[in-house]
N, C-alpha and C positions, 0 to 999 in steps of 0.2 A: 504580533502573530503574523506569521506568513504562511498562505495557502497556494496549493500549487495543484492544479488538478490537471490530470493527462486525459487525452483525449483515446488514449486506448490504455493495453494492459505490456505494449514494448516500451512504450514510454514511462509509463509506472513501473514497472522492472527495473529500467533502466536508472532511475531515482532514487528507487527502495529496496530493490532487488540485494544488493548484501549484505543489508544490515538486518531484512526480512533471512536471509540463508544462514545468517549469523547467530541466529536465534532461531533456527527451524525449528525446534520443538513445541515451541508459542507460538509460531508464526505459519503452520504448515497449512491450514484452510485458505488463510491469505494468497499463500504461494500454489496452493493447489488449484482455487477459483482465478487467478489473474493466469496461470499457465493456460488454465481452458481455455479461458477466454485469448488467449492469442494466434491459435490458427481461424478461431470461430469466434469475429466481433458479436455477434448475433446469436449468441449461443443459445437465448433463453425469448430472441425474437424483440429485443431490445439493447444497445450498448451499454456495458455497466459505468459506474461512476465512480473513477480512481482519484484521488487526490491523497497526499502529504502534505501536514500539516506541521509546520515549526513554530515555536514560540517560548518568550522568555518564563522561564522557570518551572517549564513544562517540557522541555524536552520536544520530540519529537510523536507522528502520529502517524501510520499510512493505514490507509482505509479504502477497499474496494465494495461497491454495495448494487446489488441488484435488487429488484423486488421478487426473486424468487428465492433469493438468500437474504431478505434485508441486509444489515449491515454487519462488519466485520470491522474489530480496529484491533491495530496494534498499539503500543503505548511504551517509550523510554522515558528512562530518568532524566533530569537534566545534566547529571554527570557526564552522559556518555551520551547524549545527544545531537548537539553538533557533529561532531568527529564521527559516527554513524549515517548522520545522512548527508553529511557531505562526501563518506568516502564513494 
């Protein structure tokens, strides 16, 4: 397993961003709260916590969480994993 945690919500875009747009219709909270959070770190008066998470036979994971939205995840197959968060 490998975890990758960004220290804002450009760099988690950057990571996760088209394989989150690629699936917007599962993924649109995710893409909604990490958008907010990009002009306004401090949206909620604390930085939220972005991380993608890969691993064997699990596909892939991104996950942005605040304590005012707990957490949010997204979740791929292992088919189309790889090849999704690495594009």
């Amino acid at each position: 397993m490998e975890l990758t945690r960004h220290q804002d919500a450009d760099a988690f875009l950057e990571h996760a961003g088209a394989f989150l747009a690629a699936r917007e219709a599962e993924n649109n909270l995710i893409l909604g709260l990490s958008l907010a959070f990009e002009p306004m770190p401090l949206l909620y008066g604390e930085p939220a916590y972005f991380a993608v998470r890969r691993g064997r036979g699990r596909g892939g994971r991104s996950r942005p969480a605040h304590a005012a939205h707990n957490l949010v995840l997204s979740e791929i197959d292992e088919r189309r994993g790889d090849r999704a968060v690495d594009a």
